[in-house]
N, C-alpha and C positions, 0 to 999 in steps of 0.2 A: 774606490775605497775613500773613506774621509779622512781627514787629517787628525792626524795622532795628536792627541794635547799631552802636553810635557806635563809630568810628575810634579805637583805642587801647584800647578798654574791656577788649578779653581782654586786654592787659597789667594794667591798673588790677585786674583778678577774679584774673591771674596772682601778685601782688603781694599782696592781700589774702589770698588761699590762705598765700602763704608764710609770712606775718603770724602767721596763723591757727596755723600747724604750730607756729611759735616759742611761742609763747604756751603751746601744748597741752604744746610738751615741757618748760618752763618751771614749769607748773602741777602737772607730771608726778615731776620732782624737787622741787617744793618740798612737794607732799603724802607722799613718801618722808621728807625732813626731818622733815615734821611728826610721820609717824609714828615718826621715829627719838625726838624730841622725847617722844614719848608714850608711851616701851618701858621706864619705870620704875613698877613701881605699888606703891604704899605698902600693908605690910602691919602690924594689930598683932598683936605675938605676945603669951602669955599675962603674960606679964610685964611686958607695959604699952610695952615698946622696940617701936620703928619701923624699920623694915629697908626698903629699895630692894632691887625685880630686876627683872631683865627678864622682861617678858610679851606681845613680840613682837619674831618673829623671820623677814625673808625673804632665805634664801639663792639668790643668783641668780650664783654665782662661775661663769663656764663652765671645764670639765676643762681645757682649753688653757692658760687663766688659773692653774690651780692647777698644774697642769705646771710650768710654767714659772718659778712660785714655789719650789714643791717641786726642781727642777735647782738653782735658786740657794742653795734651801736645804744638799743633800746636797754642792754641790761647794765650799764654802765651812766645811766641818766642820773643816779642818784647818788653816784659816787665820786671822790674828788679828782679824779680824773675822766670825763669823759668822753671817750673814743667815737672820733667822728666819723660815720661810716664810708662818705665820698674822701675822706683824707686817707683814710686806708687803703681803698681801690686806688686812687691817686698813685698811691707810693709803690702801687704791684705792678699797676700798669708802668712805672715809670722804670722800676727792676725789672718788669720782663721786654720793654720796649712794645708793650701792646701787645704781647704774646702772651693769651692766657692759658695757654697748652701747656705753659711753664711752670705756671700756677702749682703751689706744694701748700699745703697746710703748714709747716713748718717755717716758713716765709711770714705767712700771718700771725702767727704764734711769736714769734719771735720778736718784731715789730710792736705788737701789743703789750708785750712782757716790757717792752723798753720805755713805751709811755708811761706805763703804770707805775716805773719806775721814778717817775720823774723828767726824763727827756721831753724836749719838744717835738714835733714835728719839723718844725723849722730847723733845730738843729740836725735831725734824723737823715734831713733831705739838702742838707747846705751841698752836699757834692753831687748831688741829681742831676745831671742838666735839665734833664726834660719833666722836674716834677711839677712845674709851674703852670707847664703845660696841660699835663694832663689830671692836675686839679683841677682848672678851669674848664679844660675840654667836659671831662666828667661833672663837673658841676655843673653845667651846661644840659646837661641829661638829669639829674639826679636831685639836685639841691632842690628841690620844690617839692618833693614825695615822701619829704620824712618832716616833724617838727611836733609842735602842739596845736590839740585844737578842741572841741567838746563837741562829743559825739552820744546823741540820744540814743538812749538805755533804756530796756525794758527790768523791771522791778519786782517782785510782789506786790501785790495792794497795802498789804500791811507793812510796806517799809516807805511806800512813798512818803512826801512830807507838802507842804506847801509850794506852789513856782512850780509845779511837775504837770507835766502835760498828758495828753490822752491820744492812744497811737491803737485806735479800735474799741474793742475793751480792755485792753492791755493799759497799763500805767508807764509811763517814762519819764525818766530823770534827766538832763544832763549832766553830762563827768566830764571831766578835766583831762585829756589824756596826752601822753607823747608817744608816738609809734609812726605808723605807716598811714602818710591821709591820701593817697593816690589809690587809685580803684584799677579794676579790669577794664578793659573798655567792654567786656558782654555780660550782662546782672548773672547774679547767681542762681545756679537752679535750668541756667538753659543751656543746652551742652552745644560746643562747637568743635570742629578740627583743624590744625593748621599743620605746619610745618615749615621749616628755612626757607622762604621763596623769595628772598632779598637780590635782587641783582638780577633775578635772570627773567629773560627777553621780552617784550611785549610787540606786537604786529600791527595795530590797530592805530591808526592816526598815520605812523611814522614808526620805524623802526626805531625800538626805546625802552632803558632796563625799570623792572619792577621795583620803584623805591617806596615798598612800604610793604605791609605782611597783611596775610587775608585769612584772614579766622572764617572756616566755612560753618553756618549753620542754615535755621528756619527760619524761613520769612516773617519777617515781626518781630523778634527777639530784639528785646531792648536792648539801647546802644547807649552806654556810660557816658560820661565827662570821665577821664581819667584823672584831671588837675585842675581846681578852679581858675577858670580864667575867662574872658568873653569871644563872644560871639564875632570874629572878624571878614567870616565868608560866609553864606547860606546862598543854596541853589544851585541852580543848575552846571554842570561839566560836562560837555560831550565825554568825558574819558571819564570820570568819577562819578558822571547822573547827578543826583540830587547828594548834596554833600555838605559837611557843614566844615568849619573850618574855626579850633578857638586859641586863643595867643593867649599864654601865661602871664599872669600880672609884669613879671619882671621884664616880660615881649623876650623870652631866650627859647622857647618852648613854643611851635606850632603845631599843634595836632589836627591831623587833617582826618576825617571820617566819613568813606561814599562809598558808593553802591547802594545806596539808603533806599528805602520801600518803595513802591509805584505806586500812586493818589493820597499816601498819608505818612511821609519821610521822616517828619519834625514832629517835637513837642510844640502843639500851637500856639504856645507864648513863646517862643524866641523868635527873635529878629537881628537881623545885625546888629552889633552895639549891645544886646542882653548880655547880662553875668549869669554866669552858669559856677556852683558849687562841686567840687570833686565827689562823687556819686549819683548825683544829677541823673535821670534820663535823659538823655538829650534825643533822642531820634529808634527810628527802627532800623534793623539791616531786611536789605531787599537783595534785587539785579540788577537796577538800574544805570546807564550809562552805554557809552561807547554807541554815541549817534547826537546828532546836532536838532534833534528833535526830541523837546523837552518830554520827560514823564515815560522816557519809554526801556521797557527792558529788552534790554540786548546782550545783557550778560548771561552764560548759563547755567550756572552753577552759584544760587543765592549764596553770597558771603560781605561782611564786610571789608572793606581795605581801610587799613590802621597805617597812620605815618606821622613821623616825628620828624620835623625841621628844627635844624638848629641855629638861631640868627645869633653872630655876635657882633654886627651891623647892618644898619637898616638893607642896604645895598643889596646885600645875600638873598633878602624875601624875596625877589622874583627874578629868574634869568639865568644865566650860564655860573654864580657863583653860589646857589641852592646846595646847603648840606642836609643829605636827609642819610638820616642811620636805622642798621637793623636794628629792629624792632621784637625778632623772636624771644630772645633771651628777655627783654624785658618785661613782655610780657608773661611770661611764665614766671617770670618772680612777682607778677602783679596777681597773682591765680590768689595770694596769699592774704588778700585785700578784697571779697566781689559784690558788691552794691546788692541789697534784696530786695527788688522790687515788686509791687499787686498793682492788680490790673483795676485802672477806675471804671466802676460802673457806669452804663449805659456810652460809654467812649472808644475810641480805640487805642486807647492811652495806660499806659503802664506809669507810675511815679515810686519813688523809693519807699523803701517803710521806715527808716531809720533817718533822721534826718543830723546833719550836721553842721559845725557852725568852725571858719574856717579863718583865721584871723589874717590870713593874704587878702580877702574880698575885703576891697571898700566900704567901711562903715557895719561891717560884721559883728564886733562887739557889741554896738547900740540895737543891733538889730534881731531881737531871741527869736523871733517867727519863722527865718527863714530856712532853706534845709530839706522843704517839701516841693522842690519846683519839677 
């Protein structure tokens, strides 16, 4: 016979479970604190000075979350108050301790109601410990994919005017705009698959986690610029294949892009050192990698791998203090932004149809031609 449970006990076990969960989630943000606590590390430079940065970074914003930041951002541009959409997430992430499961509508509402009111930020966040943090941390992510910039328009004939340019038989304008100047990293029009594949395992080299996200599609599908910035790595990776790799003007941002196509990976004007505009083609997605012999596909399942390093000193870009962050969520809020590229005749080259003009690129304002690369 089994043992008889006493009268109330599955409440009493009910009760204890609950306990249990508290505590877990509990423990859950307070070792988030901790590590927010622990994302300064002292470096000395040669000069005997002591500097602070950050050397850990977990981006867990969901797209929905940045939407909605990014709307209150854009619709408040012409108003006397306007709500900055990284100060926002800033201030939720620094309320929920990185936890954005926490995330309420009501939180943001609230907070927006109070700027508008006249409050600062600075005042909003004087008792935050950690908002300081996590402006920076997320600014570190973000600050480069929202601002102004003039992006070529297509018109009727009959409204063009003089200074407009010719985009087929189609007529375009440039406008003035403030919104979203970051891209997809896959043009629009070509369909891909992914899913969360951040963190887990890789076999191939050395036993090692997946830091970056893989958008699976078809061989050839053009591969964006997400953020204008240059050209700092091209070529070959035993584990990436043919891959390019570009640093945001501000150098906070490395986007790294491989798996790239087998005998035609690149737009064949880049080189190291090129600037590349956010919407850019910059390359195709292929399988290539994962072998010490260049050009060869080893991978099996054609896809891109998409990654974003975060340097907040030089130190970080190669070695055991490399912060690289998921990438999902970001990308799904980039869906909202996707480059339109045509294919140039007699090549095997795709270029964008809409060009733009980015005022972070060196010498951009003087420069109306460029946009088409």
């Amino acid at each position: 016979m089994g043992k008889k449970m006493h009268p109330g006990s599955g409440a009493v076990i009910g009760a204890q479970l609950v306990i249990l969960l508290i505590l877990t989630a509990s423990l859950c943000v307070q070792s988030r604190k901790a590590a927010a606590e622990n994302t300064y590390a002292i470096m000395e430079e040669s000069g005997g000075e002591k500097k602070d940065y950050i050397h850990w970074v977990e981006f867990t914003v969901p797209a929905e979350v940045m939407q909605k930041a990014f709307r209150l951002d854009m619709g408040s541009i012409q108003e006397d108050v306007h709500l900055n959409w990284v100060e926002l997430l800033a201030y939720l992430g620094a309320k929920y301790g990185g936890d954005f499961e926490r995330f309420r509508q009501a939180d943001l509402d609230a907070v927006t109601e109070k700027l508008k009111s006249g409050m600062t930020m600075e005042e909003l966040t004087k008792d935050m410990k950690y908002y300081a943090y996590y402006r920076e941390a997320y600014g570190a992510v973000l600050d480069g994919m929202v601002g102004y910039f003039e992006q070529e328009t297509e018109v009727p004939e009959d409204l063009t005017q003089s200074g407009t340019g010719e985009n087929g038989n189609a007529k375009t304008v440039w406008l003035r705009k403030y919104g979203l100047k970051a891209f997809s990293p896959i043009a629009k029009n070509f369909p891909y698959s992914d899913f969360d594949d951040f963190g887990a395992s890789r076999s191939y080299g050395f036993k090692r986690k997946h830091l970056g996200h893989d958008m699976m599609g078809q061989v050839g599908t053009p591969v964006i610029a997400v953020e204008s910035g240059y050209v700092e790595a091209l070529g070959w990776n035993q584990y990436g294949g043919w891959r390019i790799g570009i640093r945001s003007f501000d150098k906070k941002r490395y986007y790294y892009y491989a798996h790239l196509r087998q005998n035609y990976p690149y737009q064949s004007n880049l080189k190291e050192g090129s600037i590349v505009t956010a919407g850019d083609v910059i390359g195709y997605l292929g399988r290539t990698g994962y072998s010490t012999t260049e050009n060869t596909n080893n991978i099996t399942t054609p896809h891109l791998h998409f990654g974003i390093q975060l340097i907040f000193d030089e130190s970080q870009k190669e070695g055991n203090n490399e912060i690289w962050i998921d990438c999902y969520e970001i990308v799904k809020f980039l869906r909202l932004n996707q480059s339109e590229t045509v294919k140039v005749e007699g090549t095997k080259e795709w270029t964008r149809v809409y060009g733009m003009k980015d005022p972070d690129v060196p010498g951009e304002e003087e420069n109306s031609e460029r946009g088409h690369g």
